[in-house]
N, C-alpha and C positions, 0 to 999 in steps of 0.2 A: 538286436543289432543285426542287419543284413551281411552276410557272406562278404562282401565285397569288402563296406565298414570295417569289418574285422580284420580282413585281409590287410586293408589299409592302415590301419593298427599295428599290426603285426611285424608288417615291414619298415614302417618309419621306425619302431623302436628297435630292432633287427638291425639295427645301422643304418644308413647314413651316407650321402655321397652325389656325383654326376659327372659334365661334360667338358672341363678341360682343366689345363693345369694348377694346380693351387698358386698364387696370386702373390701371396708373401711368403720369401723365402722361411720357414718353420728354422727354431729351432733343434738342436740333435734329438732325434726321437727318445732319450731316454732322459731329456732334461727339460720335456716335456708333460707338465703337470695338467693347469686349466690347457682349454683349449674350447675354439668352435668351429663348426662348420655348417655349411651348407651346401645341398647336393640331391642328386636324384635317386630314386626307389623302384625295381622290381621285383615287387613277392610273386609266387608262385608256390600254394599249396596243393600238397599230393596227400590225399584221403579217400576215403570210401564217400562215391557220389550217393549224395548232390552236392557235398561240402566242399569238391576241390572249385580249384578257381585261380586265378591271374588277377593281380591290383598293381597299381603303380602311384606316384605322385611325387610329390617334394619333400623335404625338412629340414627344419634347420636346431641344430643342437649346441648345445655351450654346456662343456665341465665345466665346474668352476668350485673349488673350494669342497671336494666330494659329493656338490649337489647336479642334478642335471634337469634340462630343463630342455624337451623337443616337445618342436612345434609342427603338426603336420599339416599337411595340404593337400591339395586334390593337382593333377597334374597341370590344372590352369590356377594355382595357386589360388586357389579359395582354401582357408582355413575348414581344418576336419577333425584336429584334435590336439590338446594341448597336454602334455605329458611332465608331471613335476615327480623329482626323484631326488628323497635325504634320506641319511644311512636311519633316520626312525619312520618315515611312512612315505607311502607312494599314491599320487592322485592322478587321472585321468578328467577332462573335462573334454564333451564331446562339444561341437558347432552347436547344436540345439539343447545347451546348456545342460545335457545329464552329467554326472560328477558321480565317481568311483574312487573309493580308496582301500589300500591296503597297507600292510604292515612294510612288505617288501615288493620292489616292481618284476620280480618274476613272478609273484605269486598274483599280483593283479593282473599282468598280461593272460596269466593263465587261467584267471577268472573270467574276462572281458576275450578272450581269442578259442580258448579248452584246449589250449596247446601252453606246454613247459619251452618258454623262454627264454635267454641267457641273458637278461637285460643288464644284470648287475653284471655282465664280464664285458659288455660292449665296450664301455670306454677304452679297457686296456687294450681290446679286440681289435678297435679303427686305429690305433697306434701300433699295431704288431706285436703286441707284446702278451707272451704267451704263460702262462702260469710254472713255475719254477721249474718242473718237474716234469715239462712236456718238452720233448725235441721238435727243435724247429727248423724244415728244409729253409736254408736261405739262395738267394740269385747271386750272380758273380760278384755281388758290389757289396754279398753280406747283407744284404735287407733280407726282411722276413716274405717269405714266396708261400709257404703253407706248410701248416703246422693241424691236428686235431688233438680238440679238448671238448671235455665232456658231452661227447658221443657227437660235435658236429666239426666240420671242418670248414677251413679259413683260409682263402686264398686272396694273394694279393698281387696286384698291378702296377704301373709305375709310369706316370709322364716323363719323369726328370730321370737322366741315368746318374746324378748324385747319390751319393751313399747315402748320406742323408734326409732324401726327399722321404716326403710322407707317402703312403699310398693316393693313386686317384680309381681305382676299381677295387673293391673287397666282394668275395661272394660267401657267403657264408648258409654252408647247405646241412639238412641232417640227411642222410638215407632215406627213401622213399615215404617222405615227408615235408619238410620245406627246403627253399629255395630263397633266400634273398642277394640280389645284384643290387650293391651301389654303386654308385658314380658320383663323387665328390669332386665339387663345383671350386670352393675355394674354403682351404685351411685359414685358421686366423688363431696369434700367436696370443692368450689372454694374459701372460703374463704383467 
């Protein structure tokens, strides 16, 4: 799989996101279970050349019932890869039909990318919600602004000055290593 591929991998599953305000007003973030969205993508990895690199494109994503299921795109939305995630195994299917599975999806990402993933914390991750035991900077309104957990950090954005509102920009970087900017397009409420 090409640099870019991977890259493009990396970052759809990385979160998640785009360009204007989520569409229907969400639920309180913390009565927030399912959920989907769709939104835009910029990775940027930092490695020992020839491996670094810039990708970008689409995806769209649905929690739903602790399974996940993201679908990536190419920035003119052509289909790039389809990503299924249950708490027993994790499968990848690429556009020209190769298919990968693992047990868990950080440990696939990291077979399919050679980079350690946070796949399984993203869902809590795009809802701001940080692991019990991590402080979390929040903005005047009490939303989550940025917090670090294991070993990357998580910043967050906001169209709506509601206390309430979900994020519309997340970046989520490790130290001179990656780089992902989303931009979420429109939240949608799965209850």
């Amino acid at each position: 799989m090409r640099l870019g591929n991977v890259a493009l991998l990396a970052g759809s599953l990385v979160l998640a996101a785009c360009v204007s305000a989520p569409r229907v007003p969400p639920a309180a973030r913390d009565e927030i279970g399912d959920f989907a969205l769709e939104g835009r993508f910029a990775l940027h990895v930092v490695s020992p050349a020839p491996a670094s690199g810039s990708s970008g494109g689409r995806l769209a994503w649905e929690h739903k019932n602790g399974d996940d299921r993201i679908l990536i795109s190419s920035p003119l939305g052509i289909g790039v890869a389809e990503i299924e995630i249950t708490p027993s195994r994790s499968s990848l299917r690429t556009a020209d039909g190769k298919r990968r599975e693992a047990v868990d999806a950080d440990g696939l990402m990291e077979e399919v990318t050679g980079r350690a993933l946070p796949v399984s914390r993203l869902p809590a991750w795009l809802l701001g919600r940080a692991a019990r035991t991590t402080p979390v900077e929040r903005d005047d309104s009490g939303r989550p602004r940025r917090f670090f957990e294991a070993g990357w950090q998580i910043e967050y954005a906001y169209d709506d000055d509601a206390a309430d509102a979900l994020p519309a920009r997340l970046t989520l970087s490790r130290e001179n290593d990656v780089e992902l900017r989303l931009r979420i397009e429109e939240w949608k409420d799965t209850r």
